[in-house]
C-alpha positions in Angstrom: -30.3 -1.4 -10.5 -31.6 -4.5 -9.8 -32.9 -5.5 -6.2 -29.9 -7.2 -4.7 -27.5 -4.5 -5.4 -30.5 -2.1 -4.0 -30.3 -3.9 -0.7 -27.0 -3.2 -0.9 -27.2 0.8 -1.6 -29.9 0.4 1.8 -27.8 -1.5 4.0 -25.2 1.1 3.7 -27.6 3.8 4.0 -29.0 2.1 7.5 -25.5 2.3 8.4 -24.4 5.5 7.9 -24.0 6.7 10.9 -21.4 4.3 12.7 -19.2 4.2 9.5 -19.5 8.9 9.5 -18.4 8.2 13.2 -15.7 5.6 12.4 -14.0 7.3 9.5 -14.0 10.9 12.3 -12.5 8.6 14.8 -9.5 7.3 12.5 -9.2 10.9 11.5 -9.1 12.3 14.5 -6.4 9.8 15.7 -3.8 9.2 13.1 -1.3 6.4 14.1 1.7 5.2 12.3 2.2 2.0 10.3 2.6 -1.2 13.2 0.8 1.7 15.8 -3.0 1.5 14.9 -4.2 -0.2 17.9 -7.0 2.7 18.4 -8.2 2.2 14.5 -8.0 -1.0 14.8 -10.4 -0.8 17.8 -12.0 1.5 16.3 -12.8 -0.7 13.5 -13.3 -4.0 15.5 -16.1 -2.4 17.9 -18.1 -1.1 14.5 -17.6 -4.7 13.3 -18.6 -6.4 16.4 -21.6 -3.8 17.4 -23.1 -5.0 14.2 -23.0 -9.2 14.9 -19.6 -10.1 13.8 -16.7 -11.7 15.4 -13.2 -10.6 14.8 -10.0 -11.9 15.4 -7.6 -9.3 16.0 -3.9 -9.7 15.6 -4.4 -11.7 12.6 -1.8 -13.0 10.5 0.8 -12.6 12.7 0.6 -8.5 13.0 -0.5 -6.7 16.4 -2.4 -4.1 14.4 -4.3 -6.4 12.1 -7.8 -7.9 12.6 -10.1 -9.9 10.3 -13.8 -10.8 10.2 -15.4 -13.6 7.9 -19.2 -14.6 6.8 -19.8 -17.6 5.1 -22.8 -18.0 2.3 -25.0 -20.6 1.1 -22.0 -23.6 0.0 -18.9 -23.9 -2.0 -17.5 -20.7 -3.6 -14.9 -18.1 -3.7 -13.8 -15.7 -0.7 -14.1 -11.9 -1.5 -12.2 -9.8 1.0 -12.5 -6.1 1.4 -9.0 -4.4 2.4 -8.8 -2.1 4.7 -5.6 0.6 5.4 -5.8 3.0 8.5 -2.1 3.9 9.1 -1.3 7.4 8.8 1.9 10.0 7.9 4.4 10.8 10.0 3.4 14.7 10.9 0.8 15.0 8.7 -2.0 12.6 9.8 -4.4 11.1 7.2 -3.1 12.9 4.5 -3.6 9.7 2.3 -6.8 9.1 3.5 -7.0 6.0 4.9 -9.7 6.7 7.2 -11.4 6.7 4.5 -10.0 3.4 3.1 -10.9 1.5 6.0 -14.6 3.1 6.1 -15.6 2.2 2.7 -14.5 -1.5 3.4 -16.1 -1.7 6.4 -19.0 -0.6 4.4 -18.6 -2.6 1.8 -18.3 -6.1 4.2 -21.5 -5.0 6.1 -23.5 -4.0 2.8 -23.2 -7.4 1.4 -23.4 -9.3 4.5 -26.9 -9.8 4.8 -27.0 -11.4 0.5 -24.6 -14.2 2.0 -28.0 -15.9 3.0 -28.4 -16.4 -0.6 -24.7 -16.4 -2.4 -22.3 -19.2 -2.4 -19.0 -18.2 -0.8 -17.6 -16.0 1.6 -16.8 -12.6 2.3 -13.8 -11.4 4.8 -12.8 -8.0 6.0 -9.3 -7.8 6.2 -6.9 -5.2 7.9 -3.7 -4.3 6.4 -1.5 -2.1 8.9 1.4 0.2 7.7 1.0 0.6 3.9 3.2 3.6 4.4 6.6 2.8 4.3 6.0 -0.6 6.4 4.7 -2.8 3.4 2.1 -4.6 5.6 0.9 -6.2 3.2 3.6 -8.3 2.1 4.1 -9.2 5.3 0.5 -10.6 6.0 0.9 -12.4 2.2 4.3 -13.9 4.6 2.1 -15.4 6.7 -0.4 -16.9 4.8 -3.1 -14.7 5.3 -4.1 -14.4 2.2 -3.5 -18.1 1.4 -7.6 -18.8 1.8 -8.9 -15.5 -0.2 -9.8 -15.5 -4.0 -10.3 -11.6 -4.6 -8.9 -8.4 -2.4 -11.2 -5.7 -3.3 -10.0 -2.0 -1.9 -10.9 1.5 -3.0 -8.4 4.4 -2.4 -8.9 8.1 -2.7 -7.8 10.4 -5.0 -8.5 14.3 -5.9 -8.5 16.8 -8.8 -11.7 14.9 -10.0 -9.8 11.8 -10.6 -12.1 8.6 -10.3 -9.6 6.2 -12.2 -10.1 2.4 -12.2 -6.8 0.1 -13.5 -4.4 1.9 -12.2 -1.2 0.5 -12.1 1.8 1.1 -9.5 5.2 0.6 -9.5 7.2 -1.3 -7.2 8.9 0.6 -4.4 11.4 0.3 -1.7 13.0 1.9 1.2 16.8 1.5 1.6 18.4 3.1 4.3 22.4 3.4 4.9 24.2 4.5 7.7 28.1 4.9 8.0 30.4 4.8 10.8 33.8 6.8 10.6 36.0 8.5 13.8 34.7 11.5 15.6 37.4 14.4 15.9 37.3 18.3 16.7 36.5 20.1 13.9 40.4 22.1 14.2 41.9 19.1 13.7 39.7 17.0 11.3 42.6 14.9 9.7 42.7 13.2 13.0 38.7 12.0 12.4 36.8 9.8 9.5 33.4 11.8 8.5 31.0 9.6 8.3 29.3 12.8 6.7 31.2 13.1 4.0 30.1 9.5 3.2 26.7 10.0 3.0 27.6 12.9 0.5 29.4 10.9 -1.5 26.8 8.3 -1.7 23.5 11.5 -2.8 26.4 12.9 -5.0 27.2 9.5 -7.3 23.3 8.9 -7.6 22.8 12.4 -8.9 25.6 11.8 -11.3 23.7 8.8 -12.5 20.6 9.7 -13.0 20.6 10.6 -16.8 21.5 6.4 -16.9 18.5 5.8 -15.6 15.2 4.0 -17.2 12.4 6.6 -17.3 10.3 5.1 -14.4 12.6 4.8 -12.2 13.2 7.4 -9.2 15.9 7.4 -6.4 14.4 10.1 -4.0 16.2 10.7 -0.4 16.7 12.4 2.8 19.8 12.9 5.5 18.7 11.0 8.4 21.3 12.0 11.0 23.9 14.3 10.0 26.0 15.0 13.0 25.6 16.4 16.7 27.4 19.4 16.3 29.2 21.7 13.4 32.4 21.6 15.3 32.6 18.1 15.6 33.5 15.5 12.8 30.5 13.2 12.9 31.9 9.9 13.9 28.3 8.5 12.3 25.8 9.9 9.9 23.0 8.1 7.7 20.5 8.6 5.2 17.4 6.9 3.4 15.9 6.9 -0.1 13.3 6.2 -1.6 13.1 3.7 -4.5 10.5 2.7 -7.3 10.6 1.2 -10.7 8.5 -0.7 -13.0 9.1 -4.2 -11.2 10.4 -5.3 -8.2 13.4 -7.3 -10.4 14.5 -3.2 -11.3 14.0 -2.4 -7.7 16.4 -5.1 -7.0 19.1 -3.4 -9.2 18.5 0.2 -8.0 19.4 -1.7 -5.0 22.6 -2.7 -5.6 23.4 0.2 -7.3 23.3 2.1 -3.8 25.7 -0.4 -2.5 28.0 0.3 -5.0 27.5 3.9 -4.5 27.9 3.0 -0.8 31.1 0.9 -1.5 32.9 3.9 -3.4 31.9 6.1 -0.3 33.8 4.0 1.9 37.0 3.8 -0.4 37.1 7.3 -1.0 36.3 8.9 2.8 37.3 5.8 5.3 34.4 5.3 6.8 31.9 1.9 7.0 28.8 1.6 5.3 26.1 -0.6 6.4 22.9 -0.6 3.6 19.3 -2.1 4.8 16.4 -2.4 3.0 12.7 -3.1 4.1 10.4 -5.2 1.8 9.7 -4.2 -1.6 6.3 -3.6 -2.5 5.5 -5.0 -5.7 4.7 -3.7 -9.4 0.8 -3.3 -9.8 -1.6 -6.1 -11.5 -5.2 -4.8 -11.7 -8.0 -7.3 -12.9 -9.5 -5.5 -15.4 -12.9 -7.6 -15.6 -13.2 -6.4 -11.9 -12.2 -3.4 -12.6 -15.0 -2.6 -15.5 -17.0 -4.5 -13.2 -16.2 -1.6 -10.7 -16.8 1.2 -13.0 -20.1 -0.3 -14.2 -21.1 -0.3 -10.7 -19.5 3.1 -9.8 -22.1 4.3 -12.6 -25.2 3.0 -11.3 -24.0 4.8 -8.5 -23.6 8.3 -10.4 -19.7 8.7 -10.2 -18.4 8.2 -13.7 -14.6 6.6 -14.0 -12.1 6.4 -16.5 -9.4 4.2 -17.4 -5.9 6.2 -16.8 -3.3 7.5 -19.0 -0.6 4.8 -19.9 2.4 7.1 -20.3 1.6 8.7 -16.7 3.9 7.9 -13.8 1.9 6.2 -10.6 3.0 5.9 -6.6 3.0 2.5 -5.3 1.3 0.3 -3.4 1.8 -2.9 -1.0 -1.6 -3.8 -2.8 0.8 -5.0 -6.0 2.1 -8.0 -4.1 -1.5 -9.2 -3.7 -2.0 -8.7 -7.3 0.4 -11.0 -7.9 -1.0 -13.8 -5.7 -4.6 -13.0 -6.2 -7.3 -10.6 -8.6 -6.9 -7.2 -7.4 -8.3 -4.5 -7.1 -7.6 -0.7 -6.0 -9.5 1.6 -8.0 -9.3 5.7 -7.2 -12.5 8.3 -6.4 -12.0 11.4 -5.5 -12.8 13.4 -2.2 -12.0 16.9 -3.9 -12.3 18.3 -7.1 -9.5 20.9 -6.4 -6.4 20.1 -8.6 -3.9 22.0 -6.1 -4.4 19.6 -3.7 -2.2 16.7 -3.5 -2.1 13.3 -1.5 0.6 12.9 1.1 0.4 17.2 2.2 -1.4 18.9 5.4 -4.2 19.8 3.0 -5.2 16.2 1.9 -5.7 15.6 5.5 -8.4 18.2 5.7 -9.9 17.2 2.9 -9.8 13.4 3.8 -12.1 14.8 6.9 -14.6 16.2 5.3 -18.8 15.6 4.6 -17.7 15.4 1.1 -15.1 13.2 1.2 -17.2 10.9 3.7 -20.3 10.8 0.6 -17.6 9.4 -1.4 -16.3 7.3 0.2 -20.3 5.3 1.6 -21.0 5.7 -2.2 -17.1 3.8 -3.1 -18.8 1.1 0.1 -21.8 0.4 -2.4 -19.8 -0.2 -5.3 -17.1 -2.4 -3.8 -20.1 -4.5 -2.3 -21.9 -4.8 -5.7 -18.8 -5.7 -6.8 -18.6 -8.5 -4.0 -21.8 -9.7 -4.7 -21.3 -9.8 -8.8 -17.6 -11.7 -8.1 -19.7 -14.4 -6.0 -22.8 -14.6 -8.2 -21.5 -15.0 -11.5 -19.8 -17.5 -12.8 -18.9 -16.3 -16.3 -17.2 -13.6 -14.7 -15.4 -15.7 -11.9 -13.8 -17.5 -15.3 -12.6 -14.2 -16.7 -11.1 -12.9 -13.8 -9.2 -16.3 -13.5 -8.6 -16.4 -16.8 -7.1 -13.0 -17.2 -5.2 -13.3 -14.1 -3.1 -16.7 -15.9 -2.3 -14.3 -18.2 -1.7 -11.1 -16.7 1.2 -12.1 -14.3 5.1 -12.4 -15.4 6.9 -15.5 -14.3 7.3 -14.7 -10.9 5.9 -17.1 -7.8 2.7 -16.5 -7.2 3.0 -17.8 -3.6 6.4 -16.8 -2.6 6.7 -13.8 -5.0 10.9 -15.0 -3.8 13.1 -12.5 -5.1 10.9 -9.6 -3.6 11.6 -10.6 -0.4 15.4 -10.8 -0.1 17.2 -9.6 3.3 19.7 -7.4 3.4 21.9 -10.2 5.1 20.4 -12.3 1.6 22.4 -10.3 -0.6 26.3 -10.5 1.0 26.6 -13.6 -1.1 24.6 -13.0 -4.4 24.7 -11.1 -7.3 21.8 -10.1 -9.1 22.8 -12.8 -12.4 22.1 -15.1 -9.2 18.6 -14.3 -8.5 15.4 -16.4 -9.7 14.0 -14.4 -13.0 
């Protein structure tokens, strides 16, 4: 290891401490997506107890913060993502404590080489990557309008320490229908709105054998009625959508509202169908991804490319692939296969000492990775270079057609849409 990315693997080591306690704080008080004001303060005080200034509420979100150091001159801006939104009855059961902890890590391990590297490096927070598509919402803004690279490790278990992983796009569309309540003696005299939301998880099952192999329509009854005796005068539901692109996303969507259309025909009742915003189809950089790896194995964790034909979650984090090289490369807390991401047992494990070695060992190799994306030139060309070439035809800036309303698409049809 050479001695730069040593003073790296030290300055994270003299720092323990304060990112142990911050990951245990974020732990200990899981918020939702748009809620995080204590991990953001959390974060903020480590940040500012060692030297730096932050500006919280950044890029037009309550719950997001950033912190910059500048180097020598002229060069590109490396930012560190961090996540810190947690699961709806679960807690941290994605492990984004742990996310934000090895960013934080990773910003304050290669802060004190800016004395000698071109550049900058930023520390970026990203609320409500779960379900909220934060993200895409800061990319809105212009937040990442001045950043060259958005580095991020996220956790993983069963021994998994993947780096290019891809994701697919995903959305969440939610519908809710209106019909006439009535006593359940009499229910020709009511509309059940119940009936419509039936009707609606009933056509997509029937569909499903018509659909491409990555794509999944998951959902849930959201309200269902007050009372068996009554005919629900309203009733909704919510699903779950990913695909391969965002363009596919876009007709899984409009296949609900078709779904939703027939519902109304068939049962009398009004259909209203919302959707938040879609987080894109996944674009790692592979040279910072070997990059990564390399580093990961200088570090003693060995990582592997993943399985092509293997079906991925999703991730806000594509949308800034698209704009910018990105990374979000996987090491895992656990090497117990029964546990999985996004259950009450992931959030213990995201808690533990060994999950917390991983993740100050995933702040070293991020920051080498920092350090090698500002210090070399021949790789700053191949990350560019394979970026060009890596992205469909879609905007780079306004990535457009992810970002339709719901109100948007009243008056156009998918054969209207940008390609």
């Amino acid at each position: 290891m050479d001695k730069a990315k040593q003073q790296i693997v030290e300055t994270v080591d003299a720092a323990r401490e304060d990112l142990l306690a911050l990951s245990k704080n974020i732990h200990d008080n899981p918020e939702l997506g748009f809620q995080e004001f204590k991990a953001m303060g959390f974060i903020s005080d480590t940040l500012e107890k060692h030297g730096f200034t932050v500006q919280r509420g950044y890029g037009g979100l309550e719950t997001s913060f950033r912190a910059d150091l500048c180097g020598t001159g002229e060069g590109p801006t490396v930012a560190f993502l961090a996540e810190y939104d947690a699961l709806n009855g679960i807690g941290h059961g994605c492990g984004h404590n742990l996310i934000a902890t090895c960013s934080v890590g990773a910003f304050l391990g290669l802060a004190p080489l800016m004395k000698e590297l071109p550049g900058r490096i930023s520390i970026i927070g990203t609320p409500a990557e779960e379900g909220g598509a934060g993200k895409v919402k800061l990319l809105a803004n212009g937040a990442f309008d001045d950043v060259d690279y958005a580095l991020m490790m996220h956790p993983s278990g069963g021994g998994s320490n993947l780096v290019g992983r891809g994701g697919r796009a995903a959305c969440t569309v939610r519908v809710d229908f209106t019909g006439k309540g009535a006593h359940s003696s009499a229910p020709q005299n009511g509309i059940n709105a119940l009936s419509a939301v039936i009707s609606v998880f009933n056509q997509i099952d029937m569909m499903r054998p018509t659909f491409d192999p990555q794509d999944n329509i998951n959902g849930i009854v959201t309200n269902g009625g007050a009372a068996a005796n009554i005919i629900p005068a309203s009733a909704g539901c919510a699903f779950c959508l990913r695909a391969d692109t965002m363009k596919r996303i876009e007709v899984l969507i409009d296949l609900i509202k078709t779904c939703v259309a027939n519902a109304e025909r068939l049962t009398g009742a009004k259909g209203q169908v919302a959707w938040d915003d879609i987080s894109a189809e996944r674009y790692p950089s592979r040279p910072m991804c070997q990059a990564f790896k390399d580093n990961m194995h200088e570090l003693g964790i060995e990582m592997t490319w993943p399985d092509p034909k293997k079906q991925y979650g999703s991730s806000d984090i594509g949308n800034v692939s698209i704009k910018i090289p990105a990374i979000h490369d996987y090491l895992s807390i656990t090497d117990d296969k029964t546990i999985q991401a996004h259950t009450v047992e992931y959030t213990a494990a995201s808690g533990t000492p060994e999950a917390n070695e991983v993740c100050l060992k995933g702040a070293k190799g991020l920051a080498m990775n920092g350090y090698d994306s500002l210090s070399n030139q021949d790789l700053q060309k191949e990350i560019k270079d394979y970026h060009d070439k890596q992205i469909p035809d879609i905007d780079k800036n306004t990535q457009r057609y992810s970002r339709l309303r719901a109100d948007d698409y009243e008056n156009i049809t998918l054969d209207d849409q940008d390609p």
